[in-house]
N, C-alpha and C positions, 0 to 999 in steps of 0.2 A: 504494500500500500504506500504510495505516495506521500500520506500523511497519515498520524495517529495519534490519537486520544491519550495513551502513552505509549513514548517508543521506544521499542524493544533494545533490551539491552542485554551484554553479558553477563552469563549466572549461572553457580555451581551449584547443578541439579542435588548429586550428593559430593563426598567428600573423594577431590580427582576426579570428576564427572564435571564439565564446564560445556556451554551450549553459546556459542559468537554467532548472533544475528546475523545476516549480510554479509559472510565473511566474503563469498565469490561474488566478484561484480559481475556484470552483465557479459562482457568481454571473455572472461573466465570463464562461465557457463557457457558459453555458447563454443568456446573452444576445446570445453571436456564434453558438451554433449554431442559435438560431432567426434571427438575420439572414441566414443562410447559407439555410436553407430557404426565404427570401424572395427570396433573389437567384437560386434554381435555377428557379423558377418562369419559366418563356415569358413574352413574346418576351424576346431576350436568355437565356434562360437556360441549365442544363446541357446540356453537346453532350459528344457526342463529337469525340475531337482524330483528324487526319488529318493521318500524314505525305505529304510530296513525293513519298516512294518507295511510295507506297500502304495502307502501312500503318495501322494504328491505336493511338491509346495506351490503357492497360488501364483508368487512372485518367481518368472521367471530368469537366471543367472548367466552372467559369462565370467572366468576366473585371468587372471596374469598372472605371471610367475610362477607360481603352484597351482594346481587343480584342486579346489576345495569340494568334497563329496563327504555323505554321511558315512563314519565320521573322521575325515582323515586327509590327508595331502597325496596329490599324484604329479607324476610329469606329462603324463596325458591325460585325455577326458575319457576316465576308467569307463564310467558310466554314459557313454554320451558315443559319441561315433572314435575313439578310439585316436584324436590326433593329439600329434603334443599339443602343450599348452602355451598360450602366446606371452611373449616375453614380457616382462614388469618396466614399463618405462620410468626412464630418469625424472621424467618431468613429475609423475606422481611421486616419485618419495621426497624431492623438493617440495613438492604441495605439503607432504605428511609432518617434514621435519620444520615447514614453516607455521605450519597446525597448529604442533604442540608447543610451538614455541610462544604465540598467539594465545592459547587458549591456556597453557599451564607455567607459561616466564620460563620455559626449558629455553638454553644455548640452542639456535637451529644449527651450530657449526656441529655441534655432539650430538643431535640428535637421534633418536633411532632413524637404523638401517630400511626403510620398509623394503620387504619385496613382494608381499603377497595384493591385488587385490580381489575384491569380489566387487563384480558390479550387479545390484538387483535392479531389474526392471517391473515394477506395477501399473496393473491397469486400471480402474477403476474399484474392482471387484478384487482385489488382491488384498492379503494379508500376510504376518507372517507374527507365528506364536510366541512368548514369551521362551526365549532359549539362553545359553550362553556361549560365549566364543573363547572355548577350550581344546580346540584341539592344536593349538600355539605351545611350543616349547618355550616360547619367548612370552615375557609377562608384559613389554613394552605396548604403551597406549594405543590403543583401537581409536582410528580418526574414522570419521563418519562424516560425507559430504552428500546434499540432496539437490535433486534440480528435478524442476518440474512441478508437479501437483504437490499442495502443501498433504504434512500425515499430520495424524495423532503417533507421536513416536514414548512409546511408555517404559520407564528405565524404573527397574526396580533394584531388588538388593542382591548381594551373593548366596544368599542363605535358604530363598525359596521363590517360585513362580509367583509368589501371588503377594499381596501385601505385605510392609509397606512400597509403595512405588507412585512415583510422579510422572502424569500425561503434560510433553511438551510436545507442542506443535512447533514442527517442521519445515519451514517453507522455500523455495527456492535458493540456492545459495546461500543456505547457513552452515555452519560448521557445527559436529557435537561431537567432543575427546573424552575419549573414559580409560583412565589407568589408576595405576595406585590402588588403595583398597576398594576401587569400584570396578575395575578390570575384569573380574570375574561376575556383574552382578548379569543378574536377568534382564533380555529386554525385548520389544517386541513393538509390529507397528500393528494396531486394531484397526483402523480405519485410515483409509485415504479421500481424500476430498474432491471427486472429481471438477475439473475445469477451473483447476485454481492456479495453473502452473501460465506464468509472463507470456502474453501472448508473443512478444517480440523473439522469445526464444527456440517457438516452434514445435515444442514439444507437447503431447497428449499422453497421460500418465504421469509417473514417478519414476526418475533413475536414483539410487542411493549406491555411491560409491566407498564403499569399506576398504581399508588401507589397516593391515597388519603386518607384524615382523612374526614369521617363519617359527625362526628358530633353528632350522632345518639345517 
């Protein structure tokens, strides 16, 4: 919005869990959401996810660096049509190490290495349940960047799915870091908002680009 009633500011959801308004300008979005359209593209590209228990998730994926599948890392798309995985670009772990520097006062010169990401793509109708992001050897901060339709994005604690947990809305080009004792908590998007994403940037749904270190 243009303008607001109050305007949104930076704030730690919990403790190392920090959510930056507007971190991607216009410029920005538009030059990760056409990377993203590059990266959905075959071999390697967007799949659908498949849980162990048969199921499927709503939010459809493409991975860099590592192959992220339930529950675990591959150098191919194990689950998918079997190509390697597309390479982790530079420019994203510059995005990642200028993140945490932004949202947590980390040195970007020290920052963590990323090389993993996940890119989710939502359509309308998509969700995705309260989980955590454990299959990292490495405990360094999970950066979290959205473009597109605003979500209901719900961060709750490390200790169980459900309560206590606070619903932050998500809207294009904000940034949301969680490490530190919040690294491991639960989190999950319940609702997406259709037809809420900048018409200038062309996009219909929600991309949420996840940025993790490996470990590996």
């Amino acid at each position: 919005m243009d303008a607001e009633l109050f305007p949104r500011v930076r704030s730690e959801v919990a403790p190392g869990a920090v959510h930056v308004p507007d971190w991607l300008d216009g410029p920005e979005q538009r030059e990760l959401l056409e990377a993203c359209r590059r990266w959905a593209r075959p071999p390697a590209g967007l799949r659908t996810v498949r849980t162990p228990g048969g199921g499927t998730m709503t939010a459809r994926q493409v991975c860099l660096g590592r192959h992220w599948y339930p529950y675990g890392y591959a150098r191919t798309v194990v689950d998918g049509d079997g190509a390697p995985v597309k390479p982790f670009p530079a420019r994203l772990g510059e995005l990642g190490r200028r993140a945490v520097a932004d949202a947590l006062g980390d040195d970007p010169a020290r920052g963590p290495g990323y090389d993993v990401a996940l890119v989710n793509f939502y359509d309308a109708d998509a969700r995705m349940g309260m989980h955590r992001d454990s299959d990292e050897k490495s405990h360094a901060p999970v950066v979290s960047l959205s473009l597109g339709d605003t979500c209901v994005f719900r961060f709750g604690n490390p200790e169980t799915r459900t309560r206590p947990y606070t619903d932050v809305e998500l809207r294009s080009g904000d940034l949301f870091v969680f490490g530190g004792p919040s690294r491991l908590a639960y989190h999950g998007v319940p609702r997406v908002h259709a037809g809420t994403a900048p018409p200038e940037l062309g996009l219909t749904g929600r991309l949420n680009i996840t940025l993790r270190v490996s470990g590996l």
